[in-house]
N, C-alpha and C positions, 0 to 999 in steps of 0.2 A: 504494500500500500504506500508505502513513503516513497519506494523509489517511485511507483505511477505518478507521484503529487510532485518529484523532484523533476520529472522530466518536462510539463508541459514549461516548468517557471524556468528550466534553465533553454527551450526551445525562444519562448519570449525574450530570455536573454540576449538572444543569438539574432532573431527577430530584431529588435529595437536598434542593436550594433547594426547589421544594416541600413536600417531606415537611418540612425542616425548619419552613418557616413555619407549616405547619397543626399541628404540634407546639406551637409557640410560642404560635397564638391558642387552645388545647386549656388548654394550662400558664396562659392568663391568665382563662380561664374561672373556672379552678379556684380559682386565686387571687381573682376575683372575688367568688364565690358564700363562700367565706371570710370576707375581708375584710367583704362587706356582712351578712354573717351576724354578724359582732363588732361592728356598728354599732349592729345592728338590739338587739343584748342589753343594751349601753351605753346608749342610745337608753331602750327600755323600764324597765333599772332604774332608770337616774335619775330618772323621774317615778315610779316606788313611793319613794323614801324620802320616810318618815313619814307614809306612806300607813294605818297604822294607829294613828295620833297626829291626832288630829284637831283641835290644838292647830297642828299645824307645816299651813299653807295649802298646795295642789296645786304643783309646780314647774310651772312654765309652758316650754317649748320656744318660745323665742326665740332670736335670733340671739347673744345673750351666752350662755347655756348653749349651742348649736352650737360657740358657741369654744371653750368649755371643756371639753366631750366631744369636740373633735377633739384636743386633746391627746393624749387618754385612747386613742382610737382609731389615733392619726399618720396620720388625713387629712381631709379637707375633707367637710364635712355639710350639705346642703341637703335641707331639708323642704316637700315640695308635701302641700296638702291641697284636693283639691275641683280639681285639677288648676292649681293656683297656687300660688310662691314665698309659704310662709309665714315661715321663719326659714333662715336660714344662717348658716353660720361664714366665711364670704366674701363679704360685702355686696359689693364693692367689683368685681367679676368680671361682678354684675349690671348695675350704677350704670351700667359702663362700657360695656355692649350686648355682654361678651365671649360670656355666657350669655343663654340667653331665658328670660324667669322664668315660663314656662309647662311643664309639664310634657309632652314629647314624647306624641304621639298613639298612637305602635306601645308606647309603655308603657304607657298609661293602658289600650289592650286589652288587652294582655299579663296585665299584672298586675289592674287594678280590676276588668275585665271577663271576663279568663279569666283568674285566678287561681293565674296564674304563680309561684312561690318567688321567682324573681328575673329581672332578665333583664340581659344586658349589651350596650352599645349604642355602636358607635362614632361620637364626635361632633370637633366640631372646637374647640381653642381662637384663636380669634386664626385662625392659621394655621397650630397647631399640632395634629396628630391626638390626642383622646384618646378612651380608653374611660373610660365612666360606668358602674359598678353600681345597677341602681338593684330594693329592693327594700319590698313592705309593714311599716307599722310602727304598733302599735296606740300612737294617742296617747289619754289620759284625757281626759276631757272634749270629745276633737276629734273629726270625721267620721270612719267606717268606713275612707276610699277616701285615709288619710295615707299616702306612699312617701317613703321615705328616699331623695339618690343618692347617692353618691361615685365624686370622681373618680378615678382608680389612674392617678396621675401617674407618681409613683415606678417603679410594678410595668412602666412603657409602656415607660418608658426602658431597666430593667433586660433587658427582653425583646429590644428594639430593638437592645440592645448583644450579646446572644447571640448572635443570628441573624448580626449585622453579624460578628461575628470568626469563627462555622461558618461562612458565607460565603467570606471572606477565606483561612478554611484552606483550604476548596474547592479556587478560584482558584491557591491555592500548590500546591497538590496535580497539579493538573489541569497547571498548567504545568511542574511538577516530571516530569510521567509524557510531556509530549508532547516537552521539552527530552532525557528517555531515548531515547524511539523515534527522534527525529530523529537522535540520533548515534548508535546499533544501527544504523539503516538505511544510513549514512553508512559505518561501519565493515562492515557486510556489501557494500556494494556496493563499497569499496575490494577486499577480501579475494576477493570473484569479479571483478572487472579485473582483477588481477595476473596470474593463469593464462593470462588471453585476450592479456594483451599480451606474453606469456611467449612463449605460441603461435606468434602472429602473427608475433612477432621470428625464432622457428626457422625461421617457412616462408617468412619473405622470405630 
């Protein structure tokens, strides 16, 4: 009987772990398409100031302006054009072989060739899982087929840690409900021996 009572609550355990995960990579969608959408507007007005001053020259998107629109943004901007590393706010990610400065294949379809808003794509750093946003972004004077990405460091962890404590409550819960049953069944099964050995005593 306990094990029958243990299986559905730890099935629900198992249960809730999934809905919660698929929650979680729903919530970081969300946040992604956000995020890269305040990149993408950062991104483009900086190259209009003094776009009607013909006096003040084009901003150029390089990897010093990436730094300095990542400030503005709080996080890391890398720009492919023509499906290569043209400027970033983290040279140094490349340098290192952490990043390939090519522009992943299922995004170049996604978005250059079918015309995708955005897409988000999980990558690895190091040996660390991250998701990338990565979406179009019109540069002045540069190719049609420019994509922004950014990484959502911050937002991986924040999510990672969600899950990680619904998790942990689970677990508390599940053990909480099966430590009940076991002494219910402990204390029902004292409470009917009593009578039998009650019994037994008069009829010997």
């Amino acid at each position: 009987g306990l094990v029958a009572s243990i299986v559905p609550l730890v099935a629900m355990a198992l249960f809730l772990r999934t809905y919660i995960g698929r929650r979680g990579e729903a919530s970081l969608a969300d946040t992604a398409a956000t995020v890269v959408g305040a990149a993408q507007r950062v991104v483009e007005d900086y190259q209009s100031v003094g776009e009607d001053d013909p006096a003040i020259p084009p901003l150029r998107l390089n990897d010093e302006a990436l730094s300095w629109l990542r400030r503005v943004v709080g996080q890391e901007i890398h720009l492919y054009e023509s499906g290569e590393l043209a400027a970033t706010s983290k040279p140094e990610l490349f340098d290192s072989g952490l990043l390939l400065p090519r522009l992943p294949g299922e995004v170049e379809r996604s978005i250059v060739r079918g015309g995708q808003p955005f897409v988000l794509r999980q990558e690895r750093l190091g040996e660390i899982p991250l998701p990338v946003a990565y979406a179009p972004v019109d540069v002045r004077g540069g190719p049609a087929d420019a994509v922004i990405a950014v990484p959502l460091v911050l937002e991986q962890r924040a999510a990672t840690r969600s899950i990680e404590r619904l998790v942990e409550i689970l677990l508390l819960l599940t053990t909480a409900l099966v430590g009940m049953l076991a002494a219910t069944s402990a204390l029902l099964a004292r409470s009917a021996a009593t009578p039998v050995r009650r019994l037994a005593a008069a009829s010997r």
